[in-house]
C-alpha positions as semicolon CSV with decimal commas, in nm:
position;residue;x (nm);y (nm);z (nm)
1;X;-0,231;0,772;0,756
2;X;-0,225;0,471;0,982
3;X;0,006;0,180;0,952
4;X;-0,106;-0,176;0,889
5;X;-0,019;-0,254;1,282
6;X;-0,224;-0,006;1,370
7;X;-0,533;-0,121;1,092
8;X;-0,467;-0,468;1,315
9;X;-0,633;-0,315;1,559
10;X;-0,947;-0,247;1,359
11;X;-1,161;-0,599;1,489
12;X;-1,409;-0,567;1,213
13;X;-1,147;-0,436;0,941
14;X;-0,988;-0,769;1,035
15;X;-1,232;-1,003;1,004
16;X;-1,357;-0,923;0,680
17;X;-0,986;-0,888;0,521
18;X;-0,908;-1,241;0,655
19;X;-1,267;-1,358;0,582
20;X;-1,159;-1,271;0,219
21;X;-0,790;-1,326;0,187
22;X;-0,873;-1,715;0,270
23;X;-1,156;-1,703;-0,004
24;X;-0,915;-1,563;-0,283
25;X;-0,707;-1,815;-0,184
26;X;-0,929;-2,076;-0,212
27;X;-1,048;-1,947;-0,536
28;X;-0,703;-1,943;-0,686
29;X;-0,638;-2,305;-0,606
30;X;-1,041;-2,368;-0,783
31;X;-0,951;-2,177;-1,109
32;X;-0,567;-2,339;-1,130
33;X;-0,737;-2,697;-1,084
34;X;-1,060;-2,665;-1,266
35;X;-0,948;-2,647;-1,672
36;X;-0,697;-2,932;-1,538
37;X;-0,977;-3,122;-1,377
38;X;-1,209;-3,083;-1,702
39;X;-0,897;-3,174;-1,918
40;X;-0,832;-3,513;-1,717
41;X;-1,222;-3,569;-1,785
42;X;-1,235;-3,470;-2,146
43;X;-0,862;-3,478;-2,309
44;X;-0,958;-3,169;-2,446
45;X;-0,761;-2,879;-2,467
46;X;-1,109;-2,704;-2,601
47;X;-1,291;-2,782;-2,311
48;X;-1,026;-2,700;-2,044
49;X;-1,013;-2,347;-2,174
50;X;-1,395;-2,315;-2,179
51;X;-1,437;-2,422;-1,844
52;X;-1,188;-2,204;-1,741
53;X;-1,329;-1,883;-1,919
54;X;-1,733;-1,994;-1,787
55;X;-1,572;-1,870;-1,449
56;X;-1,471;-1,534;-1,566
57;X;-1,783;-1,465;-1,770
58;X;-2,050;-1,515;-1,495
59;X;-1,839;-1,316;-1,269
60;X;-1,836;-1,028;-1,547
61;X;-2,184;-1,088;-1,621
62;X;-2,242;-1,059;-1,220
63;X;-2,048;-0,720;-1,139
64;X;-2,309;-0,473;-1,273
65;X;-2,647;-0,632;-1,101
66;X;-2,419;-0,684;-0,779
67;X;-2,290;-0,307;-0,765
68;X;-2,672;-0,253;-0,777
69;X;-2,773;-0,503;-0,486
70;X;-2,496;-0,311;-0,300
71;X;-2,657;-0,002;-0,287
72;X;-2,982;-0,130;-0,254
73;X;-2,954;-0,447;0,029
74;X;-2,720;-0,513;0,339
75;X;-2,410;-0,577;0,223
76;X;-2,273;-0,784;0,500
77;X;-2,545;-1,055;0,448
78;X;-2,543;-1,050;0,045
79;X;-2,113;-1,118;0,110
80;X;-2,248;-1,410;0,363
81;X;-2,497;-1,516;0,136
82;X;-2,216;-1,511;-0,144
83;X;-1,999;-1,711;0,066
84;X;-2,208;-1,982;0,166
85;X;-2,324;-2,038;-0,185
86;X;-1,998;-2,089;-0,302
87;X;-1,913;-2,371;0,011
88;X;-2,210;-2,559;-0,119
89;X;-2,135;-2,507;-0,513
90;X;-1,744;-2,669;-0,454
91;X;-1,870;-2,914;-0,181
92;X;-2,096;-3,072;-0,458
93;X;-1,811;-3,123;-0,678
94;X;-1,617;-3,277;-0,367
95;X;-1,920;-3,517;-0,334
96;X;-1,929;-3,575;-0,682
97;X;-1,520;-3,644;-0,693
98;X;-1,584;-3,894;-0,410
99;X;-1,895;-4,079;-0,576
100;X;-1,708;-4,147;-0,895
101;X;-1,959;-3,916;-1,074
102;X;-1,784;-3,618;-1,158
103;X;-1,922;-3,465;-1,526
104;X;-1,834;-3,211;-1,718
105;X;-2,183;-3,030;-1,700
106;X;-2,124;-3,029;-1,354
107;X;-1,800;-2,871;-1,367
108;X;-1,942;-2,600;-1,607
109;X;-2,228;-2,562;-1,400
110;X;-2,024;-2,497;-1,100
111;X;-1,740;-2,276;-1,276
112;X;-2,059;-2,050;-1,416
113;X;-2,238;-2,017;-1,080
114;X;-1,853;-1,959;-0,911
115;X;-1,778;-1,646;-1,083
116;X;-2,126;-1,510;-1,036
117;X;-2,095;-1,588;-0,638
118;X;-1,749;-1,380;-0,688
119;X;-1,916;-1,131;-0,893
120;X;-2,166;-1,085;-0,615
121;X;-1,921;-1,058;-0,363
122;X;-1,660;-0,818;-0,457
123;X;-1,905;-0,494;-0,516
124;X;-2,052;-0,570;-0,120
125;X;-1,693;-0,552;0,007
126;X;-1,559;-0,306;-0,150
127;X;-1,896;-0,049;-0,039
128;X;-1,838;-0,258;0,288
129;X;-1,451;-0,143;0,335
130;X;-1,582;0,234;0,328
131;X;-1,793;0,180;0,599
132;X;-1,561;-0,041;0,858
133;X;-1,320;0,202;0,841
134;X;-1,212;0,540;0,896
135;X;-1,121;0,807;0,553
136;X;-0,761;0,844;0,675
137;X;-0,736;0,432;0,663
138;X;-0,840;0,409;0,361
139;X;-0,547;0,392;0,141
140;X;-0,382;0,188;0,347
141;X;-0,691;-0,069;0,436
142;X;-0,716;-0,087;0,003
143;X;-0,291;-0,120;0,031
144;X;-0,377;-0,471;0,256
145;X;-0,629;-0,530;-0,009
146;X;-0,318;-0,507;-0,287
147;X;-0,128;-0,737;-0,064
148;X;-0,446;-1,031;-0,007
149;X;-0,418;-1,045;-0,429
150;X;-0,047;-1,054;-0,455
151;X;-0,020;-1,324;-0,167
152;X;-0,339;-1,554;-0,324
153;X;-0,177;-1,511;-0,698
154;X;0,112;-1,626;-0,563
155;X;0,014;-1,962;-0,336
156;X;-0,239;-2,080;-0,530
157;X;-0,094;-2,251;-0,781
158;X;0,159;-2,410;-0,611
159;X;-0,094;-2,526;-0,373
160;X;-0,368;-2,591;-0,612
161;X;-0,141;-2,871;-0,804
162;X;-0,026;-3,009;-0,475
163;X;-0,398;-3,098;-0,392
164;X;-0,492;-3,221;-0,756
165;X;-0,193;-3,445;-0,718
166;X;-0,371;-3,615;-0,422
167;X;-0,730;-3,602;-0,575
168;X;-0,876;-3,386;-0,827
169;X;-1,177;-3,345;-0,568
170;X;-0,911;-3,240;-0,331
171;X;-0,868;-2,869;-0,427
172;X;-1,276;-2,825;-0,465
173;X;-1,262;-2,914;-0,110
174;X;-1,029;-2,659;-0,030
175;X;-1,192;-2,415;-0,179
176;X;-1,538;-2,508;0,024
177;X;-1,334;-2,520;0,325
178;X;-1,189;-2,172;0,268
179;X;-1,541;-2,038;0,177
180;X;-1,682;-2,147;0,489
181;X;-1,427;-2,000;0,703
182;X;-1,472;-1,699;0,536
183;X;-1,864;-1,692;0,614
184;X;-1,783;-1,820;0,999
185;X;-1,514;-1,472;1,020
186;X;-1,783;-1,273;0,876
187;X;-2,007;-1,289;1,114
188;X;-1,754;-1,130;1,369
189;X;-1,857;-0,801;1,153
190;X;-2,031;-0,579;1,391
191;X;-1,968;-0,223;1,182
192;X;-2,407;-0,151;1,019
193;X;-2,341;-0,237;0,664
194;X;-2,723;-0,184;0,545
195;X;-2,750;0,063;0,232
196;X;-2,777;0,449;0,287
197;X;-3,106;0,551;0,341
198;X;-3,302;0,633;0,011
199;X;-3,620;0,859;-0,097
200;X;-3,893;0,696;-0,094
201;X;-3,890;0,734;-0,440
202;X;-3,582;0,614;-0,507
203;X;-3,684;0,341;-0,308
204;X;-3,942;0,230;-0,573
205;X;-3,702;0,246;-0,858
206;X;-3,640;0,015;-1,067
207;X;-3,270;-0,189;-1,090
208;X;-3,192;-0,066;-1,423
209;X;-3,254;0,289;-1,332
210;X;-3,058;0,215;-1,046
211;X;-2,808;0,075;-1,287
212;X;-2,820;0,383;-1,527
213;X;-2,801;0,672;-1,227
214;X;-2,439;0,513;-1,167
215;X;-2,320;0,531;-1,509
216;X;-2,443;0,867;-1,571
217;X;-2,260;0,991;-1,251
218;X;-1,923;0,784;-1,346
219;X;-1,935;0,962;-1,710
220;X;-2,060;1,319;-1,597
221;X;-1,774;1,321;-1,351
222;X;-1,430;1,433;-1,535
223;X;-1,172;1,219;-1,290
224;X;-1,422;0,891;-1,334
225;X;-1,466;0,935;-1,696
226;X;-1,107;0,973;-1,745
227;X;-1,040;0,623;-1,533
228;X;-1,312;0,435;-1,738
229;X;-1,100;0,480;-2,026
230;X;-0,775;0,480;-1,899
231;X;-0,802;0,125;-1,715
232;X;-0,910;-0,095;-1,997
233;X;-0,635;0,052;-2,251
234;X;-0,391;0,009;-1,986
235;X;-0,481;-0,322;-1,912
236;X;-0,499;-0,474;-2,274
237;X;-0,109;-0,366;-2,340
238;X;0,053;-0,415;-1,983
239;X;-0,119;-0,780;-2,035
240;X;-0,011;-0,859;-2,373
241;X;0,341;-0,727;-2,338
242;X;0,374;-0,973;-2,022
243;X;0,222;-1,262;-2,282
244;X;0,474;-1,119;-2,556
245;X;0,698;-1,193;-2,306
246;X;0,643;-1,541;-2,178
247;X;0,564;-1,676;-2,542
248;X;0,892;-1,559;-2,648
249;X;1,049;-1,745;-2,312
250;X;0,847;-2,056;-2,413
251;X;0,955;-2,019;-2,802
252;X;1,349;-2,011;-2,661
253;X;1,262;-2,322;-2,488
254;X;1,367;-2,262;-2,122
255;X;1,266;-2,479;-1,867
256;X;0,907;-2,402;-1,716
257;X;1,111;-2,407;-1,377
258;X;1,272;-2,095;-1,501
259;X;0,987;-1,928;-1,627
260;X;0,755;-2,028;-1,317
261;X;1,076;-1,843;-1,077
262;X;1,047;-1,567;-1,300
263;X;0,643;-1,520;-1,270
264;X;0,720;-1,586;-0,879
265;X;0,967;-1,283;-0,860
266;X;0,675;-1,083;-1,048
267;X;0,452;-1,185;-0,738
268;X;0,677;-1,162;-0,464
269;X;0,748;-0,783;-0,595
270;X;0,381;-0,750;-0,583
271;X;0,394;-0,803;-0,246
272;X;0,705;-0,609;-0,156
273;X;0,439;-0,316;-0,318
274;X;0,207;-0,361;-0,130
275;X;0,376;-0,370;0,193
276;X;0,504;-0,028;0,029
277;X;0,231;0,131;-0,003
278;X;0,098;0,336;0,250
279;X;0,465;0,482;0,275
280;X;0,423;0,596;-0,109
281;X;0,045;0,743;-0,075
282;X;0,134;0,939;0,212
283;X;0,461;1,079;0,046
284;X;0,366;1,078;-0,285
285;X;0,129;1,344;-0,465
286;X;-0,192;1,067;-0,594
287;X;-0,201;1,229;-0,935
288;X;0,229;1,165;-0,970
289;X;0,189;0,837;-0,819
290;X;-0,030;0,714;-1,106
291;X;0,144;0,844;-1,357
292;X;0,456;0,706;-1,198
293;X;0,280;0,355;-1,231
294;X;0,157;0,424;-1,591
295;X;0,450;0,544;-1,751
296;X;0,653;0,316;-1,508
297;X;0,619;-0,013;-1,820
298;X;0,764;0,186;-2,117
299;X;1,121;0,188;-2,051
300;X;1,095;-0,183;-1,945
301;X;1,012;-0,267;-2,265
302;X;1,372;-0,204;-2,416
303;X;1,554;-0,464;-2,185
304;X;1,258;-0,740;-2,267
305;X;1,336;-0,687;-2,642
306;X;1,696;-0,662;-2,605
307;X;1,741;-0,939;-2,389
308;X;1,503;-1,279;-2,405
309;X;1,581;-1,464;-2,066
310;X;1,356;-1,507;-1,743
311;X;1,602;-1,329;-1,576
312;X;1,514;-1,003;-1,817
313;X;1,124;-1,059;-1,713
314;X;1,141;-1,110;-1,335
315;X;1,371;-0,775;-1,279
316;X;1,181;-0,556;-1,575
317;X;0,812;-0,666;-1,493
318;X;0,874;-0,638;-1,126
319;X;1,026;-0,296;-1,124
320;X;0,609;-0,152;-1,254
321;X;0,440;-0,417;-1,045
322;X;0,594;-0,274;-0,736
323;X;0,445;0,056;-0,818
324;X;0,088;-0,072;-0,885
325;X;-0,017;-0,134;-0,556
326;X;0,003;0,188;-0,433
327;X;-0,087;0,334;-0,738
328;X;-0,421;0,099;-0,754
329;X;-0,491;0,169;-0,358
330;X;-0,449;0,594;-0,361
331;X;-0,703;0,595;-0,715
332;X;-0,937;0,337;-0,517
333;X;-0,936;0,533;-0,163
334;X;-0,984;0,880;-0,403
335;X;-1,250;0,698;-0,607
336;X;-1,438;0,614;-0,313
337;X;-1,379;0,942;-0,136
338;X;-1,532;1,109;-0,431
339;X;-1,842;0,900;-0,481
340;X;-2,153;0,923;-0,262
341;X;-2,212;0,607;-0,097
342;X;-2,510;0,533;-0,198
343;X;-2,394;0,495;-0,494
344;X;-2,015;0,297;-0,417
345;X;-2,127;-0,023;-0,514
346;X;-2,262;0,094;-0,892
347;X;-1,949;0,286;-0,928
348;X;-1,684;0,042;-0,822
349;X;-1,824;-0,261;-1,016
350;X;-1,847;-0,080;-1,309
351;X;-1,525;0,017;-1,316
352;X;-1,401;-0,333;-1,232
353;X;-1,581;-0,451;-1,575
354;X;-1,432;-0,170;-1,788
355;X;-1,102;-0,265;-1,678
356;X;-1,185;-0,694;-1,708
357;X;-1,293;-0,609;-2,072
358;X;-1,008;-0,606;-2,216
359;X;-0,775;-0,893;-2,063
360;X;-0,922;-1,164;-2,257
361;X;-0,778;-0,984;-2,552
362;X;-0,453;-0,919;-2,442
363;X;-0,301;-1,281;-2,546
364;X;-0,467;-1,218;-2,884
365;X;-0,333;-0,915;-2,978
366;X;-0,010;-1,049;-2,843
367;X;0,003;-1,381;-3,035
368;X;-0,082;-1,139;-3,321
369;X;0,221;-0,918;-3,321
370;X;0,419;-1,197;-3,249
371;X;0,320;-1,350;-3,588
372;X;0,332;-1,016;-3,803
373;X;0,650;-0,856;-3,663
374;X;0,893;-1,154;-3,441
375;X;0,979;-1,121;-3,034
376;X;1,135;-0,809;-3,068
377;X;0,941;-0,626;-3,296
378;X;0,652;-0,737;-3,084
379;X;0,790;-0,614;-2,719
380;X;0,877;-0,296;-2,906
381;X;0,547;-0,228;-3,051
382;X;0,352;-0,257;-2,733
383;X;0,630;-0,048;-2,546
384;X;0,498;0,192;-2,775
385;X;0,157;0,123;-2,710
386;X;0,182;0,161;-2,360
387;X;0,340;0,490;-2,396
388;X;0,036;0,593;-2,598
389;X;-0,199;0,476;-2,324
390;X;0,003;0,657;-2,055
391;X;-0,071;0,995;-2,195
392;X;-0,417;0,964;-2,101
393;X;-0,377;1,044;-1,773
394;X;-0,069;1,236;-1,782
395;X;-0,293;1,470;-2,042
396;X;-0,606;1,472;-1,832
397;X;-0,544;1,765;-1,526
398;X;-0,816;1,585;-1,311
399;X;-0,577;1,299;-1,258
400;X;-0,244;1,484;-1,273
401;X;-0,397;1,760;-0,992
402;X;-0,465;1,476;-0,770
403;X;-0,286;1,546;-0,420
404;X;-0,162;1,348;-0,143
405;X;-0,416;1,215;0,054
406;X;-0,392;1,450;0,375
407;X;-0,509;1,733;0,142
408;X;-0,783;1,533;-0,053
409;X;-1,103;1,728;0,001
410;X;-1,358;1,672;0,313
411;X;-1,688;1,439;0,180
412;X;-2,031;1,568;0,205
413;X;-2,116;1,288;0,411
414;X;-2,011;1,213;0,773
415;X;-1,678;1,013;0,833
416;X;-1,764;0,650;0,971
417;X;-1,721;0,616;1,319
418;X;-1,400;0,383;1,361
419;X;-1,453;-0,003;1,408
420;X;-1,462;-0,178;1,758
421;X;-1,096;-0,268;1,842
422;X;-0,964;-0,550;2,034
């Protein structure tokens, strides 16, 4: 497995990572400021929410027709033509900001049309990634990935309320800045990222056959099947025990100082993860590794419930998020080893919406067993729960057979031929 110095080396590998690191980072600082923006428009605690949550449902809404396009067009230009859109979607609301005619349809109409140029996006790199580089880079090119998430998570907000503080047009322009510079680092990409040939048949299909043929081959195949279950349980209780456990920080009333240092730590572990990961893949059977990172939350429950302090959240939550970007890079590289490529674009955006289902639901269920059963009770509960969800993959032998990625087996198809360098 090569080493992220080495992936360095990989010109069009590092184009489109940087091309998209800056662009999640601009988006971060565009989702902190925009239900802040909308709330300084509206004084409406209603409408900041909404405009926040318009973002994540066009993106959702975008996934499945993207993973499509994916398969069907060239997926370099549809990430260009992703990219650009979004420069001239936040520059309007720059130009707006300075005209003194910033609206809240406009802000909606933006926040929509954002998360469906991010929903576009994500299925053309990820098909894209397969293709600029080599099968033994792969878990550690989807590692770097881990990391770009991690490092825009954590600078984002930071930076995102430094620029509303200047102008609340100031972190739109960010974000079109960042967008732009992603499109300009694009077009270094020299790797052919047109779709697989197809029969002509095929050719004339329609999109929601298209659309069906990848579910059918996600759900026929055992490993897939298992994952399309697996992720959205395991996101709804690993989310709601984190809310569980900043509502109970807020109910103590500590200082958001101490609960934004302990969220930090969270991220910074994240990072520390990723920078781990290609060491863990290569060691590490894939099949132990993920049941390392699912079972890795349950005992971490016990300290949150014993022990209601930031301090308790930043050392318990970071001890699984350190594990998940290894364990999220070896069951992408696998997933994508596995599927035919004509059809990695259907099969990784539907599996980013099963596991995106969920999350909006974690912060009700949470706010629900606080309620019924008190902090404790509550932490408890979804320790539980999570212990539950973790059987599904240690029960499953597709997942638990999994091994390291030197003995994963040979694809049908041809390995890409690696990247220019330099």
């Amino acid at each position: 497995m090569t080493s992220y110095r080495s992936l360095a080396r990989n010109r069009d590998f590092t184009a489109l990572w940087i091309g998209a690191t800056v662009t999640e980072l601009g988006t971060r600082v565009m989702t902190f400021a925009l239900p802040l923006v909308t709330y300084a428009l509206t004084d409406s605690v209603l409408w900041a929410a909404v405009a926040e949550a318009a973002y994540l449902v066009g993106m959702v809404a975008m996934l499945l027709p993207a993973g499509v396009l994916a398969d069907r067009c060239h997926r370099l230009r549809l990430m260009r033509l992703s990219l650009g859109a979004g420069a001239g979607l936040h520059a309007s609301l720059v130009a707006a900001g300075l005209a003194g005619r910033l609206t809240l349809p406009h802000l909606l109409a933006v926040a929509v049309t954002s998360g469906v140029v991010a929903g576009l996006f994500t299925p053309a790199e990820n098909s894209a990634v397969r293709r600029v580089v080599a099968r033994g880079d792969l878990p550690t090119a989807l590692s770097q990935q881990q990391a770009r998430q991690h490092i825009a998570s954590l600078l984002g907000g930071p930076l995102g309320g430094a620029l509303y503080g200047v102008a609340r047009w100031a972190p739109f322009a960010a974000d079109a800045l960042t967008y732009a510079l992603g499109w300009a680092l694009l077009g270094r990409v020299r790797t052919d990222l047109s779709p697989e040939p197809r029969p002509s048949s095929a050719a004339r299909s329609r999109p929601l056959h298209d659309l069906g043929e990848g579910l059918r081959f996600l759900w026929t195949h055992r490993f897939l099947r298992i994952l399309l279950c697996w992720s959205p349980a395991a996101n709804l209780v690993v989310n709601a025990l984190f809310f569980v456990a900043l509502l109970r920080l807020v109910e103590a009333g500590f200082p958001a100082w101490q609960i934004g240092l302990a969220e930090t730590a969270v991220g910074a572990s994240g990072i520390l993860g990723a920078l781990a990961a290609p060491a863990l893949i290569e060691r590490l059977p894939t099949g132990a590794l993920v049941l390392l990172g699912a079972w890795s939350f349950v005992p971490l429950a016990v300290p949150l419930a014993l022990w209601n302090h930031p301090t308790a959240l930043a050392l318990a939550s970071s001890v699984g998020i350190f594990l998940n970007p290894a364990g999220n890079a070896a069951l992408g590289s696998y997933r994508l080893l596995i599927t035919p490529p004509e059809l990695a674009g259907r099969m990784q955006a539907t599996m980013q919406v099963a596991s995106m289902l969920t999350i909006p639901v974690a912060p009700a269920l949470a706010g629900a067993l606080l309620t019924l059963g008190g902090g404790r009770d509550a932490v408890l509960a979804l320790g539980a729960l999570t212990a539950v969800v973790a059987l599904v993959p240690t029960l499953a032998r597709s997942v638990r057979a999994v091994p390291r990625p030197a003995e994963w087996p040979v694809p049908d198809v041809p390995d890409p031929s690696p990247a220019p360098t330099g």
